[in-house]
C-alpha positions as YAML, in Angstrom:
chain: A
units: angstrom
residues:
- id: 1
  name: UNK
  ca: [-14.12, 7.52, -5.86]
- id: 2
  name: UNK
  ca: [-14.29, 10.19, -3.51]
- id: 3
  name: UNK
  ca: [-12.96, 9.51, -0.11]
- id: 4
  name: UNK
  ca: [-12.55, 11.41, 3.04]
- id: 5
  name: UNK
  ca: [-11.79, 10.79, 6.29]
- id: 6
  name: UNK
  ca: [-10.16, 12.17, 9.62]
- id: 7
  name: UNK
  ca: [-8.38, 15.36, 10.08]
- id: 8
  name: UNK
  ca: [-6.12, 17.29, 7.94]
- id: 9
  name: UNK
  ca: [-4.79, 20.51, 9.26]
- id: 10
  name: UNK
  ca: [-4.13, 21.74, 5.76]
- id: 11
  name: UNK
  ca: [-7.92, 22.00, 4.70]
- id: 12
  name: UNK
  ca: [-8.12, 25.10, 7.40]
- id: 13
  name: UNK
  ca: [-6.19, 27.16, 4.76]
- id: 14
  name: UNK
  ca: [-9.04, 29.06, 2.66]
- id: 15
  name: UNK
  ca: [-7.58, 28.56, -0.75]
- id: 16
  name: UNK
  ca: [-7.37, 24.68, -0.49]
- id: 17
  name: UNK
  ca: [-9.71, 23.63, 2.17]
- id: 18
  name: UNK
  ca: [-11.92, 22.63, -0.28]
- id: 19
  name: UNK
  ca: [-9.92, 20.39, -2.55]
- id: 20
  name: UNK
  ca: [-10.21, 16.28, -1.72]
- id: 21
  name: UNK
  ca: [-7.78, 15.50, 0.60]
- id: 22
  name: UNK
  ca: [-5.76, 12.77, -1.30]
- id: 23
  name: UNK
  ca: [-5.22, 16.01, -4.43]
- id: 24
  name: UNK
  ca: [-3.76, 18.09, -1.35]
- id: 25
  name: UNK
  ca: [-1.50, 15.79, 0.24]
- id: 26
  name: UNK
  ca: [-0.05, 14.52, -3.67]
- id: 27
  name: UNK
  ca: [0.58, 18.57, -4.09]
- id: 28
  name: UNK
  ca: [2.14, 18.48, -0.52]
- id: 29
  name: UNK
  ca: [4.41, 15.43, -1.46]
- id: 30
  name: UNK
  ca: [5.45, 16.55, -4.58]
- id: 31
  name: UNK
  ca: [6.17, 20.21, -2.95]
- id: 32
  name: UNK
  ca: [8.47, 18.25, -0.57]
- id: 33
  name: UNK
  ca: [10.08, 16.25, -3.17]
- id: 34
  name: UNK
  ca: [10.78, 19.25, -5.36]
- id: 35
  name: UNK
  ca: [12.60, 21.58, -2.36]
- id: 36
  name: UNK
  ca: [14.58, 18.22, -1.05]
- id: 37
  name: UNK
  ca: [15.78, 17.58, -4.33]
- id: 38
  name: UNK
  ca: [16.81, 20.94, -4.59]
- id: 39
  name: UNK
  ca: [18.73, 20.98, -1.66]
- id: 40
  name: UNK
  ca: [20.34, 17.03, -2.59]
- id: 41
  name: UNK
  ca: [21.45, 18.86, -5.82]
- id: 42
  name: UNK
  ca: [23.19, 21.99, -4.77]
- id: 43
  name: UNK
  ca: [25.01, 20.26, -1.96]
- id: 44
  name: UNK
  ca: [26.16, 17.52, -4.87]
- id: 45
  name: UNK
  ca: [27.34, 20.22, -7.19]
- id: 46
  name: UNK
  ca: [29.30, 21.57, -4.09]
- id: 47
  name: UNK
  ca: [30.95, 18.63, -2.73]
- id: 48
  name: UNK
  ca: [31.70, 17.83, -6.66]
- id: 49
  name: UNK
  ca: [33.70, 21.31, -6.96]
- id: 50
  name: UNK
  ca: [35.93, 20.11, -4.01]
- id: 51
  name: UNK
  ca: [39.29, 18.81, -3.84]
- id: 52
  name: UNK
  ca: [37.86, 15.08, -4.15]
- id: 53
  name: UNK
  ca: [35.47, 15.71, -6.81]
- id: 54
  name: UNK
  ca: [32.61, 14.34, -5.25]
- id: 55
  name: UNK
  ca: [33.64, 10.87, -5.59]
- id: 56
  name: UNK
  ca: [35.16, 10.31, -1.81]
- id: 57
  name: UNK
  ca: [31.87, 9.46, 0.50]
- id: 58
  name: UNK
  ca: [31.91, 11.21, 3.51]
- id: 59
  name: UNK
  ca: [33.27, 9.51, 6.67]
- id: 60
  name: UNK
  ca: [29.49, 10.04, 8.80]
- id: 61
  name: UNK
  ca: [26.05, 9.64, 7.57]
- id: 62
  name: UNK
  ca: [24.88, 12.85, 5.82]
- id: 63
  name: UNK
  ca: [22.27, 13.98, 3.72]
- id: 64
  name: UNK
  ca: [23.53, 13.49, 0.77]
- id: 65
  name: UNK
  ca: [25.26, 10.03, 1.42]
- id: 66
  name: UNK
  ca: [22.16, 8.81, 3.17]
- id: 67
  name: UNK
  ca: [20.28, 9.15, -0.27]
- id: 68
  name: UNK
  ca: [23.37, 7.94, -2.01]
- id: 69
  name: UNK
  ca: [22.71, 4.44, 0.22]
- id: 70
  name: UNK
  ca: [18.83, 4.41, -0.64]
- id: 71
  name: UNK
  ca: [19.41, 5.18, -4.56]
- id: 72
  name: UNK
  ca: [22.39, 2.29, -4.66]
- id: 73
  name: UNK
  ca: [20.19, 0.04, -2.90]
- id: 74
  name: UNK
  ca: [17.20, 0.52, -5.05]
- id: 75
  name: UNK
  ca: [18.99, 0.61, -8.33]
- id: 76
  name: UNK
  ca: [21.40, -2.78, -7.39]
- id: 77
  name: UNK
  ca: [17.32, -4.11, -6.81]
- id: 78
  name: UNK
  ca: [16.12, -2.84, -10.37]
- id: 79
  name: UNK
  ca: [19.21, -4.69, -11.84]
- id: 80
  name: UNK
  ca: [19.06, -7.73, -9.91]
- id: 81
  name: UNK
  ca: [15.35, -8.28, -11.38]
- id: 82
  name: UNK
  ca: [15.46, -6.24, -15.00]
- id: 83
  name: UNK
  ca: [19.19, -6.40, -16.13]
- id: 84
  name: UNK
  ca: [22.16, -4.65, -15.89]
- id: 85
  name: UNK
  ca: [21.79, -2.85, -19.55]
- id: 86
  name: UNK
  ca: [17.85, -2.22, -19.12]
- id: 87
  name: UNK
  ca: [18.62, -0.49, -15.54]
- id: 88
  name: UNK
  ca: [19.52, 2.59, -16.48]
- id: 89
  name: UNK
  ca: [16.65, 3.39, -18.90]
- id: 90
  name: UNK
  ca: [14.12, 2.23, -16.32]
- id: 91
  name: UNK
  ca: [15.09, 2.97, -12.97]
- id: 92
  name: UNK
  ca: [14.07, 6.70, -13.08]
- id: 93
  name: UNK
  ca: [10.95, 5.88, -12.70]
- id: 94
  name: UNK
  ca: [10.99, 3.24, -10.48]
- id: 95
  name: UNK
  ca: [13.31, 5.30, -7.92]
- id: 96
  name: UNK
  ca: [10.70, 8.10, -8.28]
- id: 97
  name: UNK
  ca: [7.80, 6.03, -7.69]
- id: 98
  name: UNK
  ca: [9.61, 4.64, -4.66]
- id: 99
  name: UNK
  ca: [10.28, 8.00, -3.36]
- id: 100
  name: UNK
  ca: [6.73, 9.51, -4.05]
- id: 101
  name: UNK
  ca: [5.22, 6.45, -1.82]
- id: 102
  name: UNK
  ca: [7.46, 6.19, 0.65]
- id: 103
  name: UNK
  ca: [7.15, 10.23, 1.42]
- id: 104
  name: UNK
  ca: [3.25, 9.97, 1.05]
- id: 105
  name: UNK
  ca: [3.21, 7.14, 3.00]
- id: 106
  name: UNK
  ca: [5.26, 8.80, 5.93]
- id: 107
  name: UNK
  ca: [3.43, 12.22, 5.74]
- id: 108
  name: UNK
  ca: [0.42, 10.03, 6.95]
- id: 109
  name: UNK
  ca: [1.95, 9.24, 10.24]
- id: 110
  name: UNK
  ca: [2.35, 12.59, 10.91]
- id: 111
  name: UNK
  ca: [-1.58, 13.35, 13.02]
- id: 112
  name: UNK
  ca: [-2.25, 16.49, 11.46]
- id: 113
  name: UNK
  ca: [-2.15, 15.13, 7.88]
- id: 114
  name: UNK
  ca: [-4.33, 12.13, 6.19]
- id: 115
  name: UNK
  ca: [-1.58, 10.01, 3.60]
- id: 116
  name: UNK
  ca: [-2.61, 10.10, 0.12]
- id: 117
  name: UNK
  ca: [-2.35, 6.94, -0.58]
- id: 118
  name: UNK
  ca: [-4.73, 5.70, 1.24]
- id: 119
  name: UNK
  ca: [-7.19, 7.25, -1.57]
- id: 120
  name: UNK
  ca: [-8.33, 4.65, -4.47]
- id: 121
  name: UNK
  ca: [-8.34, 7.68, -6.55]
- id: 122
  name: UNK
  ca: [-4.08, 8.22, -5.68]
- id: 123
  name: UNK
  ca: [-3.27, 4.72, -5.85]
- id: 124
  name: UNK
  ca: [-5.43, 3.60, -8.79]
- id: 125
  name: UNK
  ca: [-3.89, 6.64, -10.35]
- id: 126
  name: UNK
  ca: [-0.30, 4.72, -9.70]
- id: 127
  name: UNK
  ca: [-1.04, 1.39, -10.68]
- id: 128
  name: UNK
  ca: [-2.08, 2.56, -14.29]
- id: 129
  name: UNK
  ca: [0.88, 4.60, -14.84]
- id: 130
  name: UNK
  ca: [2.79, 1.73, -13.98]
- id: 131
  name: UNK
  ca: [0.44, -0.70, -16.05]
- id: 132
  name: UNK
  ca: [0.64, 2.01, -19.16]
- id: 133
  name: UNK
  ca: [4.55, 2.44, -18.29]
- id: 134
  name: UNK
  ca: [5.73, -1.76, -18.67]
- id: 135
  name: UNK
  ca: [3.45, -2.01, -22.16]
- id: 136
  name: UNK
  ca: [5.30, 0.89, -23.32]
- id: 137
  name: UNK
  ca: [8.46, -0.70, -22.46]
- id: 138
  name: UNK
  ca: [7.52, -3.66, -23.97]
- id: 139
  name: UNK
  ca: [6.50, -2.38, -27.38]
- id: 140
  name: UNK
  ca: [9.73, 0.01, -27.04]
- id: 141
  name: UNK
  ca: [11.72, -3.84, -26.59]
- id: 142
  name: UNK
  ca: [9.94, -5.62, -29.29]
- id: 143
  name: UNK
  ca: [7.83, -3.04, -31.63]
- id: 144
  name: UNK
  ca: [4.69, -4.91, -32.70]
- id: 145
  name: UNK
  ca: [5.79, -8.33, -31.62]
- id: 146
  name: UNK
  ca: [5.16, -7.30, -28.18]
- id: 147
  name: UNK
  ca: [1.93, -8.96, -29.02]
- id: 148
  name: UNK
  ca: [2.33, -11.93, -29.79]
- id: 149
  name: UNK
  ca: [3.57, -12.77, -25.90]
- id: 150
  name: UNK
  ca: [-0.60, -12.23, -25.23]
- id: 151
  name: UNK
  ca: [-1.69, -15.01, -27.89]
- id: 152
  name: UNK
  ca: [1.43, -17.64, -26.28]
- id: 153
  name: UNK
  ca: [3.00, -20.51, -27.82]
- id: 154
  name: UNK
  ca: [0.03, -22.63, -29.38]
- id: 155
  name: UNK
  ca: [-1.87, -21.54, -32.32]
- id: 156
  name: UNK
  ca: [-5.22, -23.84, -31.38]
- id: 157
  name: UNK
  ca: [-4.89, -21.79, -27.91]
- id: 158
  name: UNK
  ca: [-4.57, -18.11, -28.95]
- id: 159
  name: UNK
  ca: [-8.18, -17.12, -28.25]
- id: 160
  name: UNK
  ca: [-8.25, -18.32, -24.71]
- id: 161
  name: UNK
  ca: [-4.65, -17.25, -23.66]
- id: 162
  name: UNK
  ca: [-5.47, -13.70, -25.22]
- id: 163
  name: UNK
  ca: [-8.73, -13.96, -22.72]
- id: 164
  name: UNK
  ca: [-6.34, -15.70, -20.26]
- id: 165
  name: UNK
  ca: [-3.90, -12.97, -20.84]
- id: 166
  name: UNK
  ca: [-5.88, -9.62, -21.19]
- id: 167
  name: UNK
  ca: [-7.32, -10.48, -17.93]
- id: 168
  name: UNK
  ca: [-4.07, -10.59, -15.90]
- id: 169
  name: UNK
  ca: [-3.27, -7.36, -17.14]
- id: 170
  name: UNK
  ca: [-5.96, -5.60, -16.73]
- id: 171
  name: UNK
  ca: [-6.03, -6.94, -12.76]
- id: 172
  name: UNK
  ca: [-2.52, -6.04, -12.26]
- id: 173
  name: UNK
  ca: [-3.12, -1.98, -12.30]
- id: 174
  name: UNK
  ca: [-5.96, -2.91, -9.77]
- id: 175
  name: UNK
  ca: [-4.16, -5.41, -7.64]
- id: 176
  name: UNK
  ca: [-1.25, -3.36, -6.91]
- id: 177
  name: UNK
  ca: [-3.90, -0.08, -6.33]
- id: 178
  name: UNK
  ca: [-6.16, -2.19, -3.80]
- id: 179
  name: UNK
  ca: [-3.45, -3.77, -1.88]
- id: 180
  name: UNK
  ca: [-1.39, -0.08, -1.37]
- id: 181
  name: UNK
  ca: [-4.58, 1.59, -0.46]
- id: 182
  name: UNK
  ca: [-5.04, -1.52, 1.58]
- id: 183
  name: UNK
  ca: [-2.45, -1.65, 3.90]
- id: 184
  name: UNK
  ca: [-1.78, 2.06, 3.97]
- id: 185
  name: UNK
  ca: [-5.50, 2.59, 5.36]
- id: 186
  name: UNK
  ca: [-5.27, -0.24, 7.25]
- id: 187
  name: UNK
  ca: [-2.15, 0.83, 9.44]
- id: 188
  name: UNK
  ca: [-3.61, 4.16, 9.65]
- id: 189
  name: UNK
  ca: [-6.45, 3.11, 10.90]
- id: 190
  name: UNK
  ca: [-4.75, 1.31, 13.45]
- id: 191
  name: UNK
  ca: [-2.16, 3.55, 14.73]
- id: 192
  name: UNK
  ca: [-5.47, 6.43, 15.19]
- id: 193
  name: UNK
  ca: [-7.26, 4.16, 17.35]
- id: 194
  name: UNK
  ca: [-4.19, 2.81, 20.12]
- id: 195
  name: UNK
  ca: [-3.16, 6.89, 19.82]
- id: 196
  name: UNK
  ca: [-6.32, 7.43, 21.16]
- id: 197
  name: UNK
  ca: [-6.98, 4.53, 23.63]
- id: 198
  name: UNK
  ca: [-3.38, 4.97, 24.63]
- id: 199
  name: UNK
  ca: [-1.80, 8.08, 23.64]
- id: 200
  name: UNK
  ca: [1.30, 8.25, 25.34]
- id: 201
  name: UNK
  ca: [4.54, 5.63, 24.76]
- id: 202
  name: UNK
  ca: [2.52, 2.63, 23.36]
- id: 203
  name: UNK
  ca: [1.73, 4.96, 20.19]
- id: 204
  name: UNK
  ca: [5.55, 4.71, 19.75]
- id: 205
  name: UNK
  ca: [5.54, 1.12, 19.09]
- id: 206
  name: UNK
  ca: [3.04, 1.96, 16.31]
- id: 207
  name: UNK
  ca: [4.78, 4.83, 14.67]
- id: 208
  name: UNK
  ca: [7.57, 2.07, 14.48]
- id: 209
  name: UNK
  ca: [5.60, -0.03, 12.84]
- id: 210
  name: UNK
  ca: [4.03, 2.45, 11.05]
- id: 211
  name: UNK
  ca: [7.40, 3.81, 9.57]
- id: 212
  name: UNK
  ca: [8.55, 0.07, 8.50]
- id: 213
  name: UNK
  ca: [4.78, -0.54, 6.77]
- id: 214
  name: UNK
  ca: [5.76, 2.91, 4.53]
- id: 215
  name: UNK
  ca: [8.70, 1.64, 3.28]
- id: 216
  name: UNK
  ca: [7.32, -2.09, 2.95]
- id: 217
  name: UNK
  ca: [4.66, -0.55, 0.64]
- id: 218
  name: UNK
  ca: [6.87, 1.37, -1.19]
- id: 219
  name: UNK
  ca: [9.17, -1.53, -1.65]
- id: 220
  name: UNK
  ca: [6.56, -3.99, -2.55]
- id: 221
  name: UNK
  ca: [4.80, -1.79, -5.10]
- id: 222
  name: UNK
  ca: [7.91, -0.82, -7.23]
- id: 223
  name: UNK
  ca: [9.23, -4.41, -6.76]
- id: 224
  name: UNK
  ca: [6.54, -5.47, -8.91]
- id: 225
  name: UNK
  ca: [6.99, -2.67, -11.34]
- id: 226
  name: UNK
  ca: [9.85, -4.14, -12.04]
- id: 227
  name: UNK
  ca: [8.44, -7.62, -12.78]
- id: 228
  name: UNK
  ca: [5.99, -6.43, -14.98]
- id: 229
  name: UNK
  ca: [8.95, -4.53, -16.50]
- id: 230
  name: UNK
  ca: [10.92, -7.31, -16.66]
- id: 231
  name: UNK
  ca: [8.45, -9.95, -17.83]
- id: 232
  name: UNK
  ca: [7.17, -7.21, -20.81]
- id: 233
  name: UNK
  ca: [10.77, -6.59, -21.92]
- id: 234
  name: UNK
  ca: [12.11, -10.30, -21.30]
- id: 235
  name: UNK
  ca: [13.46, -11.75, -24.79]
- id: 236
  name: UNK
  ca: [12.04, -15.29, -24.40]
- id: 237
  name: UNK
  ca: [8.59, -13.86, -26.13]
...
């Protein structure tokens, strides 16, 4: 599933220019991720050593209270749909899967880079984590009865609601890979071909757009991570 398209400006550097485009722009992502989490980490230890102990939110928007509104957002989201006592096991990942997307998403409106994620290889890559990620939680809820959810409630029916069953799995890695790539590609696509029939103000409308499809992926694809979360650790098995 090799895949490349348009320009990149960071396949002109010798040492990486011949690496596939959507392995570049995951390094770049995580790179970015890494140093801002740095930074959202020393300037939390600091405002924690003042006189308020960190606990006071700052009277304008910030850095650090900015991603304080994201992360409270997101993890009132996880509990609304998993639980309030499953939350704080599970929303880890789900806040760093939201992250990753979103900032791989955005790094594609920027015209000198090409977004990951609109690579089958990245986002295939993301919908089996998250499909090996809810069957581990599910075991980890129920041990080995975890199973018996794929057989359902009927005896006489077990081998066609494990068929039934094993099937909707399965597609549910590839369903949320497809429609990421999907829309991601699509809405690049898009805002490359008005930049270049039009390329000065109406491209603004796009990067709008553009910005507000990001986060809509984002949100979408970890909204249903915690579904299959949900639904794997539910106790009505």
């Amino acid at each position: 599933m090799h895949e490349e398209h348009g320009f990149n400006i960071l396949h002109h550097i010798p040492v990486i220019q011949d690496l596939p485009n959507h392995v570049v722009m995951t390094a770049l992502a995580v790179g970015v991720l890494i140093i801002t989490t740095f930074f959202a980490r020393v300037q939390l230890l600091s405002v924690m050593k003042g006189s308020g102990g960190g606990l006071i939110p700052e009277e304008k928007l910030t850095y650090r209270n900015f991603f304080e509104i994201v992360a409270e957002s997101l993890y009132k989201l996880t509990e609304s749909v998993i639980g309030h006592h499953e939350t704080p096991t599970y929303f880890p990942a789900i806040g760093t899967l939201f992250v990753f997307i979103f900032l791989s998403n955005i790094l594609g409106l920027i015209p000198i880079f090409q977004p990951a994620t609109d690579n089958l290889n990245t986002t295939l890559a993301l919908g089996v984590f998250v499909f090996l990620y809810y069957n581990y939680a599910g075991f980890k809820a129920h041990g080995p009865g975890y199973l018996k959810h794929f057989f359902g409630p009927v005896i006489f029916l077990a081998p066609l609601m494990l068929i039934i069953e094993l099937a909707s799995h399965l597609f549910r890695p590839l369903s949320l890979a497809l429609r990421l790539r999907g829309n991601i590609m699509g809405d690049h696509i898009v805002m490359g071909v008005f930049s270049g029939l039009v390329p000065y103000l109406l491209p603004v409308v796009f990067y709008g757009l553009g910005v507000f499809v990001a986060f809509l992926q984002a949100f979408v694809f970890c909204l249903m991570t915690m579904v299959y979360i949900s639904l794997s650790t539910s106790h009505d098995h």
